[in-house]
C-alpha positions as CSV (number, residue, x, y, z in Angstrom):
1,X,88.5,145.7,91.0
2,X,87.4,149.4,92.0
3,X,84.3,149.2,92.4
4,X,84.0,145.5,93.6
5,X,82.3,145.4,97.5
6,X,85.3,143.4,98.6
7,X,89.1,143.2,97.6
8,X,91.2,140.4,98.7
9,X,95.1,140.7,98.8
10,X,96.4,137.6,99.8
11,X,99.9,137.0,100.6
12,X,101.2,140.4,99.6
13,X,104.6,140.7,99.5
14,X,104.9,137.1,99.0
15,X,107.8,137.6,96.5
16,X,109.4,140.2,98.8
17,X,109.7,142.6,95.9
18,X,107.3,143.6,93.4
19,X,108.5,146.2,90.6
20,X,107.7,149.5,90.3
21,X,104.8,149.5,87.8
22,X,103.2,146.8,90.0
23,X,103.7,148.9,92.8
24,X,102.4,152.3,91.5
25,X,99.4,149.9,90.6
26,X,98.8,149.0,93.9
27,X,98.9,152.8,95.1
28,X,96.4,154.0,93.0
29,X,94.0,150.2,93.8
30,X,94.6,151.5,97.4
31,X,94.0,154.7,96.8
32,X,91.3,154.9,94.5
33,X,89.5,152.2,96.5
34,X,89.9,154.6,99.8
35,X,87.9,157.1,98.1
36,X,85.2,155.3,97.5
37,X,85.0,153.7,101.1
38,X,85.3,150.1,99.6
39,X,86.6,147.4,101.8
40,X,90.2,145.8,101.1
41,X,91.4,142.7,103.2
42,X,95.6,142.1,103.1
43,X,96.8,138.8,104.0
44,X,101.1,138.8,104.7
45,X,103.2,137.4,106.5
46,X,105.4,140.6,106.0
47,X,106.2,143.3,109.2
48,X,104.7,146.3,107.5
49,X,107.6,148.4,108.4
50,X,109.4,146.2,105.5
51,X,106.6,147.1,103.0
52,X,108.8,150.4,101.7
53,X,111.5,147.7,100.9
54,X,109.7,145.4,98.7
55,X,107.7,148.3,97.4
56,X,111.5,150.3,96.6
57,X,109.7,153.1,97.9
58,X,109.5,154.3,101.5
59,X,107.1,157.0,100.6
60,X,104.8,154.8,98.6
61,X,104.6,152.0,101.1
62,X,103.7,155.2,103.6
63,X,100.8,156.3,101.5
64,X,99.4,153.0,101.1
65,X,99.4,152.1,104.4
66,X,97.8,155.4,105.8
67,X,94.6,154.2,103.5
68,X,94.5,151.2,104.6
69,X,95.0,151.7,108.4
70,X,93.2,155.0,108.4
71,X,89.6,152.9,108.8
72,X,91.0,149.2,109.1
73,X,91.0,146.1,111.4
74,X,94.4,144.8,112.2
75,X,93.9,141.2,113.2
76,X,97.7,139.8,113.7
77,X,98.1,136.5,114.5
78,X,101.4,135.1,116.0
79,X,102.6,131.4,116.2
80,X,103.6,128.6,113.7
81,X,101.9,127.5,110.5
82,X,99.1,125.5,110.7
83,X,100.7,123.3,107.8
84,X,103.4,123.3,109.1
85,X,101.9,121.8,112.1
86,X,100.0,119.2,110.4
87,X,102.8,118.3,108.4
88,X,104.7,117.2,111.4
89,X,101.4,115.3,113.1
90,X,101.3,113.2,110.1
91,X,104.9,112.8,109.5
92,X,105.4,111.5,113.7
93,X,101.6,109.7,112.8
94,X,103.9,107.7,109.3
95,X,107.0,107.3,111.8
96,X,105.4,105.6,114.4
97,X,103.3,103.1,112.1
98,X,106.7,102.2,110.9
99,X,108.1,101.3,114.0
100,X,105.1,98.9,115.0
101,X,105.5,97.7,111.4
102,X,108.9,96.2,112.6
């Protein structure tokens, strides 16, 4: 995973907590990964001023984030799921072919 050109972090944070050992793991990924100038993309759907909270570490979700942010590309997107969206196209689409049904 070091040396790999790109790393892919999707959904981090989904679980809202990950334990310490899985945390110090994804320090030194981070970190080690920083050094080395290799690219990291982080998907979440998580503020990153929570990320010391489900990291239990304030200090550690500070390092992290200075590596990734110190070279990065924040791309935040705002607005409702796009499943959720289609979910409610095809549940109105299923509602109203039942009322024409009767």
């Amino acid at each position: 995973m070091v040396d790999a050109d790109l790393l892919v972090l999707d959904y981090l944070f989904l679980a809202r907590r990950i334990n310490d050992k899985a945390g110090e793991l994804l320090q030194t990924l981070v970190h080690q990964r920083y050094k080395l100038k290799r690219s990291i993309v982080v998907t979440s759907n998580r503020v990153v001023q929570d990320w010391g909270k489900y990291l239990g570490d304030n200090t550690m979700a500070t390092t992290i984030l200075d590596r990734l942010m110190h070279r990065a590309h924040i791309l935040e997107f705002e607005g409702k799921s796009y499943r959720l969206k289609e979910a409610a196209s095809r549940l109105t689409r299923l509602t109203s072919a039942d009322v024409k049904q009767n």
